[in-house]
N, C-alpha and C positions, 0 to 999 in steps of 0.2 A: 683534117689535114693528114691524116694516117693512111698510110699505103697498107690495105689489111690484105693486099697479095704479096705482096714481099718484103714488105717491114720497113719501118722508119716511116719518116714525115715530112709531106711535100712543104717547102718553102711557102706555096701560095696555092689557094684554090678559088674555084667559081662555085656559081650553082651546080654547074653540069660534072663540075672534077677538077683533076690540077691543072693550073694555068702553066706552072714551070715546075718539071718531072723532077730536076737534079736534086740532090739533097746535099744541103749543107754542112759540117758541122753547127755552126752556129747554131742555129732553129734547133738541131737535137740537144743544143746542149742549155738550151732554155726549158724543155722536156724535161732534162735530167735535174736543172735548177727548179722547178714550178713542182714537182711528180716529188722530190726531196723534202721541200717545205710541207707540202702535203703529207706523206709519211709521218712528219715531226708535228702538224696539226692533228692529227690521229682520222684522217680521213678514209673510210669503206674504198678498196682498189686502189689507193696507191704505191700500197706497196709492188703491187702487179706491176702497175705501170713503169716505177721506178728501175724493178728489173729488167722488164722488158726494155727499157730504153738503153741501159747499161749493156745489155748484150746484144744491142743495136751496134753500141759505140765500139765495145770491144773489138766485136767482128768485122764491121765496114768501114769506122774511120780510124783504129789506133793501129799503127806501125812497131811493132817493141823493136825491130830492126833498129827505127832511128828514134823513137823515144819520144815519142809527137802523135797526132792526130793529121791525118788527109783532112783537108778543110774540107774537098765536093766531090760527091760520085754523083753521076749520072748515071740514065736507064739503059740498058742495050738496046739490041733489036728486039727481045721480047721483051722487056720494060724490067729487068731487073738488076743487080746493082753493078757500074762499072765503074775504073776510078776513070777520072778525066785527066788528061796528060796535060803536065802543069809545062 
């Protein structure tokens, strides 16, 4: 589920790749829940993964303007992150 050309985690995949490009918060923040628990289980890479996801969330979905997270960015036209107009 990992977009390892631009980061973050697609919502849904097939065999072939993602079925739906946009990226949630939600889904990343099951990443940051699941990746967290693992750290505190003493698992080999999660700590990687943990930050990695946290500087997923910092940079694409949290706003410090208004104090929130953007719930959904979508792909542009080269498939990398844009916010979608709520």
């Amino acid at each position: 589920m990992r977009d390892v050309r631009y980061g973050g985690w697609y919502p849904e995949v097939g065999p072939t790749g993602p079925v739906r490009t946009e990226k949630a918060f939600y889904q990343h923040a099951f990443v940051v829940l699941s990746s967290a628990s693992a750290v505190i289980g003493g698992h080999t890479g999660a700590r990687d993964l943990l930050d990695e996801v946290l500087q997923v969330v910092e940079r694409h979905f949290w706003s410090p303007d208004e104090g929130m997270v953007y719930e959904t960015w979508g792909p542009n036209r080269s498939g990398s992150w844009r916010r979608i107009a709520e």
